[in-house]
CHARMM-style PDB file with segment names, atoms N, HN, CA, C and O in Angstrom:
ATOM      1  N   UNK     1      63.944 -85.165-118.324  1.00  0.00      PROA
ATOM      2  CA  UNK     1      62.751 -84.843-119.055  1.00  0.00      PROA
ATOM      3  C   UNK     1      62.487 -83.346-118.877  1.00  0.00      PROA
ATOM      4  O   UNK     1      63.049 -82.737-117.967  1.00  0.00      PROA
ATOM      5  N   UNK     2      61.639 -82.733-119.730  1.00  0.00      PROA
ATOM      6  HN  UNK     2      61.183 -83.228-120.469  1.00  0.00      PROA
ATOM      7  CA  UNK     2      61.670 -81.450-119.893  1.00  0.00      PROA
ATOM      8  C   UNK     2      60.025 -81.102-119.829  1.00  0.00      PROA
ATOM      9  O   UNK     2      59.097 -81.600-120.466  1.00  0.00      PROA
ATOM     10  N   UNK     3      60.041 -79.832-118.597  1.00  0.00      PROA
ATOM     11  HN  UNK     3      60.795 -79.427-118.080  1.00  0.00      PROA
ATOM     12  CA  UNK     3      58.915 -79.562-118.529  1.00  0.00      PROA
ATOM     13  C   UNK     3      58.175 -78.645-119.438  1.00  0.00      PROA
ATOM     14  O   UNK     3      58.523 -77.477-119.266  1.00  0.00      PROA
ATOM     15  N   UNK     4      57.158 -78.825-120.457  1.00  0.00      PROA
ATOM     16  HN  UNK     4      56.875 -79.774-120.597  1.00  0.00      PROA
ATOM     17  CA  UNK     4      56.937 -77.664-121.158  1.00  0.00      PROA
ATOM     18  C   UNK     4      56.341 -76.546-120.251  1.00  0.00      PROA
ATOM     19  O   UNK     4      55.701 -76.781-119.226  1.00  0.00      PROA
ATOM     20  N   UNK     5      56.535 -75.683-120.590  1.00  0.00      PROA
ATOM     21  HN  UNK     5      57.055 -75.492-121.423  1.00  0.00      PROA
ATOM     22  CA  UNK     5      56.679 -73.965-120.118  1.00  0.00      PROA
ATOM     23  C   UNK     5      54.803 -73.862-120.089  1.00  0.00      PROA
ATOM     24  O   UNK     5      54.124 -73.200-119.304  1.00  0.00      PROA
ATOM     25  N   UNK     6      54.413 -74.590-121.012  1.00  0.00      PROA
ATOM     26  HN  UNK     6      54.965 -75.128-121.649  1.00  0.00      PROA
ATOM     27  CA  UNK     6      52.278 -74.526-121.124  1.00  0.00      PROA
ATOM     28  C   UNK     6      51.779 -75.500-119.988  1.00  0.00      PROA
ATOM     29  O   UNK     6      50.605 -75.497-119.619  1.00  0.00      PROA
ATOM     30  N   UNK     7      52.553 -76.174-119.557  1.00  0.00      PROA
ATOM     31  HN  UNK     7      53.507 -76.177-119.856  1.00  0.00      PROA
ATOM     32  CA  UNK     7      51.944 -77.110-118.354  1.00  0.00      PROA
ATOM     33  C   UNK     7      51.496 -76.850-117.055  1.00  0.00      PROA
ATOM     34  O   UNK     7      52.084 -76.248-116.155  1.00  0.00      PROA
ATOM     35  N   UNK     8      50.254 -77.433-117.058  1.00  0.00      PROA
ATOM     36  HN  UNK     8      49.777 -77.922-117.788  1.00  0.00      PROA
ATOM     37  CA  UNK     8      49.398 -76.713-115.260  1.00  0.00      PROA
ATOM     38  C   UNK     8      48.790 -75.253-116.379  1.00  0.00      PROA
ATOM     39  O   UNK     8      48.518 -74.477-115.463  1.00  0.00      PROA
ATOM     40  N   UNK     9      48.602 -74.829-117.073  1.00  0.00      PROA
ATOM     41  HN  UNK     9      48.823 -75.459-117.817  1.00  0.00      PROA
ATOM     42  CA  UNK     9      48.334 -73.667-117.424  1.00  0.00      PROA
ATOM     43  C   UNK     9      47.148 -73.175-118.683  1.00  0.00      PROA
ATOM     44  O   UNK     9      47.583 -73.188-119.834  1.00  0.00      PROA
ATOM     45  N   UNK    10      46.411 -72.961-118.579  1.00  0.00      PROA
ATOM     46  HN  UNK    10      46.058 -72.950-117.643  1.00  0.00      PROA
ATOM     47  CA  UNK    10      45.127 -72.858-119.367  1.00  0.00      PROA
ATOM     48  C   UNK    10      45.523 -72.270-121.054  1.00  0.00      PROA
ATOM     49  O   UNK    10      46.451 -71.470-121.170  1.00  0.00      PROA
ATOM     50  N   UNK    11      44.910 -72.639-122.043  1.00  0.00      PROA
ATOM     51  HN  UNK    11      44.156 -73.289-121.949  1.00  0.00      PROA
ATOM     52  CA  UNK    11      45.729 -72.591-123.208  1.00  0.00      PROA
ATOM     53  C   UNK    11      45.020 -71.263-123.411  1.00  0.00      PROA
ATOM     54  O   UNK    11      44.098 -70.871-122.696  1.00  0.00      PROA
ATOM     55  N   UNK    12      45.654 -70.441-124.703  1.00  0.00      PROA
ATOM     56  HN  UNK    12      46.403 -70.760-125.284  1.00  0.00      PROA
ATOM     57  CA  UNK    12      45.752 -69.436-125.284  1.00  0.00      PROA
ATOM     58  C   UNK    12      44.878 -69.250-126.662  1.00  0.00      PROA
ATOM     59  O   UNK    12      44.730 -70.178-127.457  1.00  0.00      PROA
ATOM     60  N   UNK    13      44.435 -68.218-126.811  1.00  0.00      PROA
ATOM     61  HN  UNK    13      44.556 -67.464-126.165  1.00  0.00      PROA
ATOM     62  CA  UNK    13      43.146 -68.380-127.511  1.00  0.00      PROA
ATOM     63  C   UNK    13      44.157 -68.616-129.304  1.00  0.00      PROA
ATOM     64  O   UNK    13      43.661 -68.894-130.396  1.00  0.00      PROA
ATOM     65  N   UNK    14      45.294 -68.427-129.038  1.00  0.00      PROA
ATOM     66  HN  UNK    14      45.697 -68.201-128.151  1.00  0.00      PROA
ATOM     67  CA  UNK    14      46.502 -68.739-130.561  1.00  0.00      PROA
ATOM     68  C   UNK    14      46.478 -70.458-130.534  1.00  0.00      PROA
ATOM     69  O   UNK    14      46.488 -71.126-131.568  1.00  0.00      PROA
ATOM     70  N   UNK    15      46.453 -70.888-129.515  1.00  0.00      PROA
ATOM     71  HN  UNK    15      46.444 -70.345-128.675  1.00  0.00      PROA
ATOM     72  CA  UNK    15      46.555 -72.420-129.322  1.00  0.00      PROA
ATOM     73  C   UNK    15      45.471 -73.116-129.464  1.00  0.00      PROA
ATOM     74  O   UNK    15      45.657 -74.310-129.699  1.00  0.00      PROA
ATOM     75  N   UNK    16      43.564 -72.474-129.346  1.00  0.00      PROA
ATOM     76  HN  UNK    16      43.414 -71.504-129.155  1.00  0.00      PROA
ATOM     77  CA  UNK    16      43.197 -73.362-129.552  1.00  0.00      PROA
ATOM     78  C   UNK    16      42.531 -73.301-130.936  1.00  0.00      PROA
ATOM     79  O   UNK    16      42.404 -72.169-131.402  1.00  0.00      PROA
ATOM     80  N   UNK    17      42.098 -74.305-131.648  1.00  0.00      PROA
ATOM     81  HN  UNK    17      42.201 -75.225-131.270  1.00  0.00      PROA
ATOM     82  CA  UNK    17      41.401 -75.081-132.896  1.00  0.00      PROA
ATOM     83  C   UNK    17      40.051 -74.387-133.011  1.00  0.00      PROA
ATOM     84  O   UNK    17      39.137 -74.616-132.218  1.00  0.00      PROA
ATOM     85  N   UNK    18      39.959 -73.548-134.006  1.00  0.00      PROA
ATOM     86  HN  UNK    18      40.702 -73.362-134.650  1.00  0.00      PROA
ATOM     87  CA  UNK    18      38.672 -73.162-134.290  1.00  0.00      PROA
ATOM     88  C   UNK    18      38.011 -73.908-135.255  1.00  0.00      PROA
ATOM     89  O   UNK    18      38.280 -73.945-136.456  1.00  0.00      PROA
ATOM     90  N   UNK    19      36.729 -74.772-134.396  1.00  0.00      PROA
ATOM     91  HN  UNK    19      36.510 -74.742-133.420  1.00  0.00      PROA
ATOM     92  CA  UNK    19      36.440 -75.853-135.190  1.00  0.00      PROA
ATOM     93  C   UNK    19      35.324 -75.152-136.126  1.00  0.00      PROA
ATOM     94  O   UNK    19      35.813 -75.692-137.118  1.00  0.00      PROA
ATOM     95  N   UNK    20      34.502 -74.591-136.540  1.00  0.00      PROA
ATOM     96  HN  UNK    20      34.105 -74.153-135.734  1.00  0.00      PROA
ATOM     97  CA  UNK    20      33.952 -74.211-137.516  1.00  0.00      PROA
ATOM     98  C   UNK    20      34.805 -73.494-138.626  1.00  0.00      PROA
ATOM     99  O   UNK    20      34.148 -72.888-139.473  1.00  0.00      PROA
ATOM    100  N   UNK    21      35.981 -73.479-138.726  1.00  0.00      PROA
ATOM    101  HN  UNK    21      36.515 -73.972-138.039  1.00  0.00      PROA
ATOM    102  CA  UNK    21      37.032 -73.119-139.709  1.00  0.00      PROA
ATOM    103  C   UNK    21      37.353 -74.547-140.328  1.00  0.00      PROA
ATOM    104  O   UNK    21      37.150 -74.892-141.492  1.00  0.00      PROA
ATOM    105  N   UNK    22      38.039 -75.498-139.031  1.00  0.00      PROA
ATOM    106  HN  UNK    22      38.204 -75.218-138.086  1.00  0.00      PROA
ATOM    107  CA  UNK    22      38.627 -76.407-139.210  1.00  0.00      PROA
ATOM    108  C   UNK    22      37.548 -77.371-140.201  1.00  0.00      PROA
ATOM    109  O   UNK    22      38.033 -78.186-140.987  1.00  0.00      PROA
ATOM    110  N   UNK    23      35.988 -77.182-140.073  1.00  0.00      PROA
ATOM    111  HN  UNK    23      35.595 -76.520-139.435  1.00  0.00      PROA
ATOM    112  CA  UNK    23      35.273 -78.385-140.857  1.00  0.00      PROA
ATOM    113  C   UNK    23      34.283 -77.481-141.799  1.00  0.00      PROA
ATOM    114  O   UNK    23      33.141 -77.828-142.100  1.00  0.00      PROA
ATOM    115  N   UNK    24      34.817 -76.451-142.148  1.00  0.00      PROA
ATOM    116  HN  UNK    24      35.744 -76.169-141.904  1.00  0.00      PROA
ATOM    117  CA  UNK    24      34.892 -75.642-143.461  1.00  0.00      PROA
ATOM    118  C   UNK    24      35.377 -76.140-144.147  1.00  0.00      PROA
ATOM    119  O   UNK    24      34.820 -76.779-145.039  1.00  0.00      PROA
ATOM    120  N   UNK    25      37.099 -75.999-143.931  1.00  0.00      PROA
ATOM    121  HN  UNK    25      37.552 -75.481-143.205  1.00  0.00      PROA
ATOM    122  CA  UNK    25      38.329 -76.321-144.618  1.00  0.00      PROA
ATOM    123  C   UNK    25      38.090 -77.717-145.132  1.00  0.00      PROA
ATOM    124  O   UNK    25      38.375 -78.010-146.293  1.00  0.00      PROA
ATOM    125  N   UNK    26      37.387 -78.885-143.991  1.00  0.00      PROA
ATOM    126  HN  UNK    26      37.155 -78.647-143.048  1.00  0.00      PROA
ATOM    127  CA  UNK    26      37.306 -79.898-144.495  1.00  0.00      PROA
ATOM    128  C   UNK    26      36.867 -80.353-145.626  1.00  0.00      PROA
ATOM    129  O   UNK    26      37.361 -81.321-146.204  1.00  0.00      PROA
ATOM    130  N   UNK    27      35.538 -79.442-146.184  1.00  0.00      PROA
ATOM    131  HN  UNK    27      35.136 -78.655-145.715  1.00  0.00      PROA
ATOM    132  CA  UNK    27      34.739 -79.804-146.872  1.00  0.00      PROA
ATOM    133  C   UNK    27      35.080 -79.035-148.245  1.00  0.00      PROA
ATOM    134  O   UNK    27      34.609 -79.416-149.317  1.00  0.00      PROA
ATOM    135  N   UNK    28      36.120 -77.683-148.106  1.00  0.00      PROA
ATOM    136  HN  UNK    28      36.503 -77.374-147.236  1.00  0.00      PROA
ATOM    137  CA  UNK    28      35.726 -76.967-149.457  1.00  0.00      PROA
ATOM    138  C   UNK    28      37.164 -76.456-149.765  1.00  0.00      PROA
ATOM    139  O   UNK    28      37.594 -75.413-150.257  1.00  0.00      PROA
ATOM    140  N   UNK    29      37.888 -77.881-149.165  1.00  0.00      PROA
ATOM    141  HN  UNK    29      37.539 -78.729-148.766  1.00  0.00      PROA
ATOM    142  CA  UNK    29      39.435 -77.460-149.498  1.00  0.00      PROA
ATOM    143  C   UNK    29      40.528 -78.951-150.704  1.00  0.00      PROA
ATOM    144  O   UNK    29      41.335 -79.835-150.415  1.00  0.00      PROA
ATOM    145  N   UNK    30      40.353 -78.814-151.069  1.00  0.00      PROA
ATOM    146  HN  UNK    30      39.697 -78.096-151.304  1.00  0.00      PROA
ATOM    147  CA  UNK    30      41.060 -80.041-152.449  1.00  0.00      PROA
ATOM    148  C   UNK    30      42.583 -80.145-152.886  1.00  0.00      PROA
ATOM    149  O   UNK    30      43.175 -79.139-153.277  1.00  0.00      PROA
ATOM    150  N   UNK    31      43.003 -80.985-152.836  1.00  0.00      PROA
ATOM    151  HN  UNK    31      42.522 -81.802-152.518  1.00  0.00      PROA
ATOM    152  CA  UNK    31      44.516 -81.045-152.861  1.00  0.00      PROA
ATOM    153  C   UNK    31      44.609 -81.013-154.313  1.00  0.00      PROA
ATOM    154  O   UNK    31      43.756 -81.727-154.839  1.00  0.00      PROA
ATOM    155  N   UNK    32      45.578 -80.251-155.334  1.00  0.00      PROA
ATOM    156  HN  UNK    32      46.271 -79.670-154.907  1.00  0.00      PROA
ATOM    157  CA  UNK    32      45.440 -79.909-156.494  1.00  0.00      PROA
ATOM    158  C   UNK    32      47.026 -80.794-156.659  1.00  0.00      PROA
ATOM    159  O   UNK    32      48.115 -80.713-156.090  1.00  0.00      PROA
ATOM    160  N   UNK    33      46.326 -81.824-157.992  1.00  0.00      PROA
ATOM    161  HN  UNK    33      45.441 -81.890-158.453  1.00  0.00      PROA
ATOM    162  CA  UNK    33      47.422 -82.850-158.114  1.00  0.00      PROA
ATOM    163  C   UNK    33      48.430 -82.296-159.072  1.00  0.00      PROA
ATOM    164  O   UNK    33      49.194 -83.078-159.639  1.00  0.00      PROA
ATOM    165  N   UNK    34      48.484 -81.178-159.268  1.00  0.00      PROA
ATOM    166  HN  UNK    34      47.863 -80.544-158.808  1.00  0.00      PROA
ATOM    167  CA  UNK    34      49.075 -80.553-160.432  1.00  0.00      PROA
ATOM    168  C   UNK    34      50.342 -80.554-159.356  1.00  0.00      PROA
ATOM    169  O   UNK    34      51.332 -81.150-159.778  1.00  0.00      PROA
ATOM    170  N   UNK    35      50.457 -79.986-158.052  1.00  0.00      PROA
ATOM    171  HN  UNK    35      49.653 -79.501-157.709  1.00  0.00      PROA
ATOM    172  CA  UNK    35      51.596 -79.385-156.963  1.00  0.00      PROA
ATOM    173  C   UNK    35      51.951 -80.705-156.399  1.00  0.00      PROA
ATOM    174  O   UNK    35      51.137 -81.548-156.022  1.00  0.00      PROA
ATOM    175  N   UNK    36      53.427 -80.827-156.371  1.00  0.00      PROA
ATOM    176  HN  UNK    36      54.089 -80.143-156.677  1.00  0.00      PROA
ATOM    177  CA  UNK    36      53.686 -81.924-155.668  1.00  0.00      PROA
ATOM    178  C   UNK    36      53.257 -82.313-154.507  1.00  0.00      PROA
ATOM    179  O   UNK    36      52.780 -83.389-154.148  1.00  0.00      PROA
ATOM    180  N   UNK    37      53.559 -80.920-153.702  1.00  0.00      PROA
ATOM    181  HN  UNK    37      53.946 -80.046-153.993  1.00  0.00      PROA
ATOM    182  CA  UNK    37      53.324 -80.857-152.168  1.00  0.00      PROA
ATOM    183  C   UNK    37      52.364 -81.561-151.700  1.00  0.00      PROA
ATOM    184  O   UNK    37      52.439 -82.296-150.716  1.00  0.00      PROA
ATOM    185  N   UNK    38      51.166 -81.323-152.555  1.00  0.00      PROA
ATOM    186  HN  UNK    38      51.104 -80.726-153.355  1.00  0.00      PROA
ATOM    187  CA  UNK    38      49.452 -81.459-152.308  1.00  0.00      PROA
ATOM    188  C   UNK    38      49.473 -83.145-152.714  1.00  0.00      PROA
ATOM    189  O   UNK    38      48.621 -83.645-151.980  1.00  0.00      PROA
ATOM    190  N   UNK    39      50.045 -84.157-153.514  1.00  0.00      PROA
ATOM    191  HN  UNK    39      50.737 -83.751-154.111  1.00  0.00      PROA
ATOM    192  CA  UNK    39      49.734 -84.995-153.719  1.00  0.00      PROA
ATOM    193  C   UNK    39      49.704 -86.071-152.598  1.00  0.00      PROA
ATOM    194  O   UNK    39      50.417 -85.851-151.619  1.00  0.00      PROA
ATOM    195  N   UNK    40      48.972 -87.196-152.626  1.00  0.00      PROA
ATOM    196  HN  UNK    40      48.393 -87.374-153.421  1.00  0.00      PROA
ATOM    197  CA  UNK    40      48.852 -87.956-151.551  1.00  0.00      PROA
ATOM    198  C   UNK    40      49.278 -89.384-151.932  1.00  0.00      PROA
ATOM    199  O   UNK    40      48.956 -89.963-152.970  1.00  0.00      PROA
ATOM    200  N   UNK    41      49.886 -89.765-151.151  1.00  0.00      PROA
ATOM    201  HN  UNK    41      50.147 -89.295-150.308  1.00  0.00      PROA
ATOM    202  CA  UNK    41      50.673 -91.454-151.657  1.00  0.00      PROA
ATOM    203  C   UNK    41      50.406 -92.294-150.448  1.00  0.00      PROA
ATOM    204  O   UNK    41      50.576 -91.781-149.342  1.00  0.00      PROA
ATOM    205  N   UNK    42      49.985 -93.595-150.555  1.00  0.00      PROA
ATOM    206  HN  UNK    42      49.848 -94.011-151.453  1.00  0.00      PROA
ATOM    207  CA  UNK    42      49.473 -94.568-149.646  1.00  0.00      PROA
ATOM    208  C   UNK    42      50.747 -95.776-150.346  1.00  0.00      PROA
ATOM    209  O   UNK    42      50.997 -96.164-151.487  1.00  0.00      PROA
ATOM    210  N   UNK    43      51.350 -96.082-148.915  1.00  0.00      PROA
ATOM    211  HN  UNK    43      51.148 -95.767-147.988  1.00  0.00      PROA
ATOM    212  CA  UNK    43      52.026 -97.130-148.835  1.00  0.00      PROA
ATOM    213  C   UNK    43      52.408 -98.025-147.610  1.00  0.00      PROA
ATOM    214  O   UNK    43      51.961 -97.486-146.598  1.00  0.00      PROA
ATOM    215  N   UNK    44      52.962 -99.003-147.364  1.00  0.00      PROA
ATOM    216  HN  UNK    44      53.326 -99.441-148.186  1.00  0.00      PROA
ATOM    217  CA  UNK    44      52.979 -99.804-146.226  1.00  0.00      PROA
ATOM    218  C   UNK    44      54.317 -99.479-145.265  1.00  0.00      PROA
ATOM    219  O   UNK    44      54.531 -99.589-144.058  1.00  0.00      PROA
ATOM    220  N   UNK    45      55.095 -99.031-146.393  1.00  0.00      PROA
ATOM    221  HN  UNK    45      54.921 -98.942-147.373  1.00  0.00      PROA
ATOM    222  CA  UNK    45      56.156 -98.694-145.660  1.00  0.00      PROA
ATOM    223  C   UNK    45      57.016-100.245-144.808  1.00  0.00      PROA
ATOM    224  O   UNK    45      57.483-100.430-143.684  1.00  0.00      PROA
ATOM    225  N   UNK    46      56.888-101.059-145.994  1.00  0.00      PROA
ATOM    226  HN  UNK    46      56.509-100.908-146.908  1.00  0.00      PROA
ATOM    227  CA  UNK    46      57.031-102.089-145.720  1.00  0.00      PROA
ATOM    228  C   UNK    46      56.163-103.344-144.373  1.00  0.00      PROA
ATOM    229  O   UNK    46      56.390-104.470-143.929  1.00  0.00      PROA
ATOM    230  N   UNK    47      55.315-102.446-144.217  1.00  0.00      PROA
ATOM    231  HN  UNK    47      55.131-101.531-144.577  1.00  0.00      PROA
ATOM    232  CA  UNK    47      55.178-103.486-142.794  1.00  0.00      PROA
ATOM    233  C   UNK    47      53.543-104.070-143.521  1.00  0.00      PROA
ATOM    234  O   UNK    47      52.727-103.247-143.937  1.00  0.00      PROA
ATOM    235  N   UNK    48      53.287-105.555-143.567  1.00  0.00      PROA
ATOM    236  HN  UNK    48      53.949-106.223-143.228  1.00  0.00      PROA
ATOM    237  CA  UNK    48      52.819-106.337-143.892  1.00  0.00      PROA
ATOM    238  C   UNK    48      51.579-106.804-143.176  1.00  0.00      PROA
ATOM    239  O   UNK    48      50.680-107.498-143.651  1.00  0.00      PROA
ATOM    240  N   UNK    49      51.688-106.248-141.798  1.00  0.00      PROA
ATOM    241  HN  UNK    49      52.418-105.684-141.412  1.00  0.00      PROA
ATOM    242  CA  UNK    49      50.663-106.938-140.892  1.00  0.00      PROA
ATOM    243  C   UNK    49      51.332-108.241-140.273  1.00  0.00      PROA
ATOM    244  O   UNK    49      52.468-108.625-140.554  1.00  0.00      PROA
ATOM    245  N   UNK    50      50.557-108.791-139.490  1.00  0.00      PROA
ATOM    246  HN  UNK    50      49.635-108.478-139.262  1.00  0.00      PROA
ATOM    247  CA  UNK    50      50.486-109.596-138.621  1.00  0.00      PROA
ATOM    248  C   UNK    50      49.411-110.481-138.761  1.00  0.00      PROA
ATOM    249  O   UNK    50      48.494-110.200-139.532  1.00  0.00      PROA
ATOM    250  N   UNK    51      49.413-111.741-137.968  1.00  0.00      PROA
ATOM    251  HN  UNK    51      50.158-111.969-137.342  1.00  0.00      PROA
ATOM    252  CA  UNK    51      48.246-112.425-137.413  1.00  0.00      PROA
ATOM    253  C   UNK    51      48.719-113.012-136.059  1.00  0.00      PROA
ATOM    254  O   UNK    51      49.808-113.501-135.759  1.00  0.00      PROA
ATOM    255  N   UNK    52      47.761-112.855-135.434  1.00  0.00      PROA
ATOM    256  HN  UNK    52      46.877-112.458-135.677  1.00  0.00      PROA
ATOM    257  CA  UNK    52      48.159-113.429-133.904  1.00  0.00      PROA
ATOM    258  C   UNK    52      47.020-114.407-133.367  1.00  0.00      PROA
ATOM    259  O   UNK    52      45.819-114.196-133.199  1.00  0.00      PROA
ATOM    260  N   UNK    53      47.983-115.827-133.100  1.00  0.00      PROA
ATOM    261  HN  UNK    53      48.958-115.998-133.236  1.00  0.00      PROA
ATOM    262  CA  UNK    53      47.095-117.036-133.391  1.00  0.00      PROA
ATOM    263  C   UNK    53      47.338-116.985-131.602  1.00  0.00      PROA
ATOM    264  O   UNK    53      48.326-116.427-131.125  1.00  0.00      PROA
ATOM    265  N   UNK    54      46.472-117.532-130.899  1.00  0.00      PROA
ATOM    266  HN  UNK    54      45.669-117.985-131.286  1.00  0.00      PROA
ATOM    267  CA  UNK    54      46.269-117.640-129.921  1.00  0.00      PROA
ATOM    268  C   UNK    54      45.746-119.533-129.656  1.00  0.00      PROA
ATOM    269  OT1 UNK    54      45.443-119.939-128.534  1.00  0.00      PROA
TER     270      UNK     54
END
C-alpha cells in the first residue's frame, strides 16, 4: 500500500473547497444541452435492486 505524500499533514490553501464559490456555482451554473459533455443521462446500469426478506 502506498503512503500518500499529504498524510499526517495539514492541507494547502490549492486543496481546500471554497465553499461560497462552490454554492454560487450551484445555483447560477446550467448544463447547456446543446454540448454533449454537459448532458446528463440516468440509468441503472443494469442493476435492478433487491429485496431482503428476513
Amino acid at each position: 500500500m502506498n503512503i500518500s505524500p499529504y498524510a499526517g499533514k495539514l492541507a494547502g490553501p490549492s486543496m481546500l473547497v471554497r465553499v461560497p464559490e462552490l454554492v454560487t456555482a450551484y445555483y447560477t451554473t446550467k448544463p447547456d444541452p446543446a454540448v454533449p459533455e454537459q448532458r446528463v443521462a440516468f440509468g441503472t446500469s443494469g442493476h435492478r435492486g433487491c429485496i431482503y426478506q428476513r
